[in-house]
Phi, psi and omega in degrees: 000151191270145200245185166231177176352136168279155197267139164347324178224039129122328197268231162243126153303077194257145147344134181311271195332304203288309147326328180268309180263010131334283204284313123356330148228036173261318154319305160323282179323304163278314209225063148314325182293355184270329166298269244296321180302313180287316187289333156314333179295313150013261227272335156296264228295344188255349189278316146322316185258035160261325182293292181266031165271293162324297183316338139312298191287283225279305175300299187341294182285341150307326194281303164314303168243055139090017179312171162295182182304289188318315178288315181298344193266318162303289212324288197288353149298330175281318173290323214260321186287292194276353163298323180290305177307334164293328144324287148349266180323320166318302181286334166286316223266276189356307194264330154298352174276309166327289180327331188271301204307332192288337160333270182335314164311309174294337149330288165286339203246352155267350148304312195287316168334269206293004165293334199261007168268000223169031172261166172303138202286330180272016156266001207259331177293341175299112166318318197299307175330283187302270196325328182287293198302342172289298176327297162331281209279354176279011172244028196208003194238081179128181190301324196253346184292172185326279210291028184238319219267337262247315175324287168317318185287312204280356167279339177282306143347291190255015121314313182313264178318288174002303176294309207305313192290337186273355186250334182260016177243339168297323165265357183291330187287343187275307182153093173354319188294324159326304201293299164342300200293313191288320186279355194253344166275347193273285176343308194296327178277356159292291188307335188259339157332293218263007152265350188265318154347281147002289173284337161320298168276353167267349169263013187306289180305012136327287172313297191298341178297286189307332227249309204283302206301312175306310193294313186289338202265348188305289179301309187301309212282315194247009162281116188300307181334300135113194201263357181272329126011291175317309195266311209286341199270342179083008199288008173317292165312328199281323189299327200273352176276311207298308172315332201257314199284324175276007207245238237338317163306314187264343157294299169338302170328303209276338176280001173258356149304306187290277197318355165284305176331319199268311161315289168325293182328316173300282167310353168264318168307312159286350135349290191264292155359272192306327176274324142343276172294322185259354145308325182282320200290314179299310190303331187272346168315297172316308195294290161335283159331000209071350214268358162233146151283154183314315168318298182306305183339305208290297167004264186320330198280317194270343174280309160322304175291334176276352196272300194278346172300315175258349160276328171308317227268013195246324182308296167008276173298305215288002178265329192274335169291004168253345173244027154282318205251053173226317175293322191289330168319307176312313183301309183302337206272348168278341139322305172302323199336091192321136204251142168268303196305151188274127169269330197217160172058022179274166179300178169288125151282122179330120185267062185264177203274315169293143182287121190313208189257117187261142198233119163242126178249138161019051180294124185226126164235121161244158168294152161296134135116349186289149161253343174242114190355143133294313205228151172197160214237189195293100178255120171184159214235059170294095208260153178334141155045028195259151159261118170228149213237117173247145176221187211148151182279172164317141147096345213264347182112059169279291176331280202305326160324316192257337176320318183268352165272003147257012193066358179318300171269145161237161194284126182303331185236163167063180189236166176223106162256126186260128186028055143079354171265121162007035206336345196259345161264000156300147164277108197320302204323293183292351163305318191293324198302273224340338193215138161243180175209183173218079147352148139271334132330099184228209181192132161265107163315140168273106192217221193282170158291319200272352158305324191272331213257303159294324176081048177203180207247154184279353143336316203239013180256145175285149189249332167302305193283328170301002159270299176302324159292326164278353166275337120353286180275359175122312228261346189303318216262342166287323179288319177280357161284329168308142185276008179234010169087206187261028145250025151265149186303129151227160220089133176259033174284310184254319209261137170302336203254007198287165176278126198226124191291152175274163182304332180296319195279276136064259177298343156294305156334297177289332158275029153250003169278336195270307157353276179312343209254341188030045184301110199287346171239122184242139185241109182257119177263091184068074192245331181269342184338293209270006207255140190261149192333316198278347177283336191261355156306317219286328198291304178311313203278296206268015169308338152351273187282304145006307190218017179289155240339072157226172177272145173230145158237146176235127171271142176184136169292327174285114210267354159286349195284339189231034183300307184324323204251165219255016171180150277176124161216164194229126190249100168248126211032029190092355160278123151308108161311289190219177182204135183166185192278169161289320160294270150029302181275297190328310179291003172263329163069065192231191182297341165320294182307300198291321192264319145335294190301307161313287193290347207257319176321317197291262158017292183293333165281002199251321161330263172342316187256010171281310166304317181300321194267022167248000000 
């Protein structure tokens, strides 16, 4: 399909047209009873006010002329049934239509999910991504969002034009200028509608500022993460200034809205006054002269008012289907989000039992939006079942190092090779299983302990190997003290009973889910941080078994942590600095050396003076 212009702030421009028949045939597709509900609602809804636009004109002229009781009493029992039945029907369609529309909804809002599980991991790093995927689900989440709402307008829309048409084939028998005339005032109250429409979207990103800021501070006030922050920092009074400077901002917004509003309101009220008045004044004109009956008068009068009622009501829809299709652009283009990594038709990755040989040739990465490489470059060579250690100051590429040895990222420069092959002709999915890891960044479920530990529904977990990986990892003899074991909840997110880890047990949790993955390349980021002196000796000494055949990359700042592994690279700006065993770097008296020490001082004065005062 053809698309237009990208919109300023990033996203895809579709078409009014192109957007309805998206949404029409994604509908088609999933909920087809829900077109049949509208277009029955339709054909009720434009069909009704033609009954009680006649009915009138018709008892009238039964009365004039002198018809019976018996006949006047069918008519209007034959009208008023069908007015009632259409009614009926109207109010029935209303609720199968909820019904359907809320489908749909689950429909879009599990499209957009799972895109925002399964986009390439540096789109989920893009601003542009996120503000579209925020956008996305605010347009699919309720009663009132864009792709809930879209349903309605087009029902209203082509109620509209319908009536219109069956009402301009009624006044065209009267005088056409009526129909001009009717059309150049409803028309003038569109045109001043769509000015203020105008200022809506040129101050949107206003709005969406103050509306993104409230929403953060909304969440941050009820995040336990946090509320210990909230208290020890005193930031109550700053959020509640921050709250009071944005509801003002965005009351402003909005008071400078009613006043466009009111203006319009005004000039549209005279408007239609004026469009009234000198249509009743023509029509009594008409009467007074003959050239109409009382009956017709009645019609006509009731036909005018439906005539501008529904051209007011087809402009209408059609500025709000436009800024319906302004939102629904944002969900599709996030949909659309352009994918880099190979999903498919990519090679086999070697099915050896050991991780082939991972390769970086002159490897360089920036951030979006960054002027300086994280990494520049990389040269470096990680052979089947070799432990390697990258250590380095904050800020130095550790992280980003391995995000590009796991394919999470590819490099703006240079290659990342697996057994001498590209990683970007591998099919990412299966790339990932070669490896697990443990992040400083992470994510739990509130699910089971042995559910976080398989990644699998307990249905499907081995419960033997999820004992051996948390006693592996430290943590088992914590778990089994817990009363319901490695079947209690964790997190007090959902569950009243759930269970909540300290940041040290935490990370024992996540090496024994990196464990459990039995993955041939284990990647550890900082694993000891959150850990007290004796978990993480405890860590070191089974660092062995821990990672025995497999490839390890082990990360860390602290430069005593990685003596255990069989090479040593030193990360300074984004450089391999220096590379070598620990001894090794020690006998060189470099920067290794030099920043070993800064650390082993403080520890060695922390000594001393532990000794002087016993």
């Amino acid at each position: 399909m053809k698309k237009e212009n990208a919109n300023t702030d990033g996203g895809i421009h579709y078409s009014i047209i192109q957007n309805v028949r998206y949404c029409m045939g994604s509908t088609a597709r999933y909920c087809f009873p829900l077109l049949c509900w509208c277009g029955i609602s339709i054909l009720s809804s434009a069909a009704l006010p033609v009954l009680t636009t006649f009915l009138p004109k018709v008892v009238i002229e039964r009365i004039t002329d002198r018809g019976s009781l018996a006949e006047l009493i069918a008519v209007i029992c034959v009208f008023t049934g069908g007015i009632a039945l259409l009614s009926g029907i109207g109010k029935f369609m209303t609720k199968f239509i909820y019904q359907e529309k809320f489908r749909m909804n689950s429909f879009y809002l599990r499209s957009l999910a799972l895109k925002g599980l399964t986009t390439d991991y540096v789109n989920q790093e893009k601003g542009e991504f996120r503000r579209l995927l925020t956008e996305g689900f605010a347009c699919c989440n309720g009663n009132y969002a864009p792709l809930t709402m879209i349903y309605d307008v087009l029902i209203t829309l082509l109620t509209s034009a319908l009536g219109l048409c069956v009402f301009w084939t009624i006044l065209s028998r009267l005088n056409f200028l009526v129909i001009l005339f009717l059309t150049a005032t409803t028309a003038g109250c569109f045109l001043l509608n769509q000015r203020v429409t105008k200022w809506m979207e040129e101050n949107r990103q206003e709005r969406i500022g103050y509306e993104q800021r409230l929403n953060y501070i909304n969440a941050a006030s009820g995040d336990i993460r946090s509320a210990k922050d909230i208290r020890l920092y005193g930031m109550a009074r700053w959020f509640s200034d921050l709250y009071r400077d944005n509801m003002s901002g965005i009351a402003g917004w909005h008071r400078r809205l009613t006043e466009r509003l009111f203006g319009v309101a005004v000039c549209d009220g005279a408007l239609a006054l004026l469009r009234e008045s000198a249509v009743y004044v023509y029509l009594l004109w008409l009467v007074w002269n003959g050239q109409i009956s009382a009956a017709d008068f009645v019609l006509y009068f009731g036909v005018v008012a439906g005539f501008s009622s529904w051209l007011g009501a087809i402009f209408s829809q059609i500025s709000q289907l436009n800024q319906l299709s302004l939102k629904i652009s944002d969900f599709r283009s996030c949909l659309e989000y352009p994918e880099a990594f190979r999903r498919e038709g990519g090679r086999e990755i070697p099915a050896d039992v050991l991780a082939g040989v991972i390769e970086l040739k002159n490897v360089s990465c920036r951030y979006e939006g960054v002027r300086q490489d994280a990494l520049s470059g990389i040269n470096l060579r990680i052979s089947p079942g070799e432990h390697l250690a990258v250590v380095g100051l904050n800020g130095a590429g550790k992280t980003t190092l391995v995000k590009l040895i796991c394919g999470l990222m590819d490099p703006t420069g240079g290659q990342v090779l697996y057994d001498g092959v590209d990683i970007r002709e591998y099919d990412r999915i299966p790339f990932y299983r070669l490896f697990s890891a443990v992040f400083q960044q992470f994510s739990l479920l509130p699910v089971t302990i042995e559910e976080i530990v398989s990644e699998m529904p307990a249905e499907q977990t081995d419960h033997f190997r999820v004992q051996r990986c948390l006693e592996t990892a430290g943590i088992l003899d914590k778990v089994k003290e817990l009363p319901r074991g490695v079947e209690s909840q964790f997190g007090k997110t959902i569950y009243d009973d759930g269970i909540d880890f300290s940041g040290g047990e935490v990370q024992k949790l996540l090496l024994a889910r990196a464990l459990y993955r039995e993955a041939p390349v284990l990647l550890l980021d900082e694993p000891t941080a959150a850990l007290d002196p004796i978990a993480e000796s405890a860590l070191y000494e089974n660092y062995n078994e821990i990672s025995r055949g497999k490839t390890s990359v082990f990360i860390s700042h602290r430069l005593a942590s990685t003596s255990f592994c069989d090479r040593i690279i030193l990360l300074e700006n984004g450089k391999i600095c220096e590379e070598g065993t620990h001894e090794q770097l020690l006998e060189r008296k470099g920067k290794y050396y030099r920043l070993f020490e800064m650390q082993a001082k403080y520890y060695r004065e922390k000594r001393a003076g532990k000794e002087a005062e016993e």
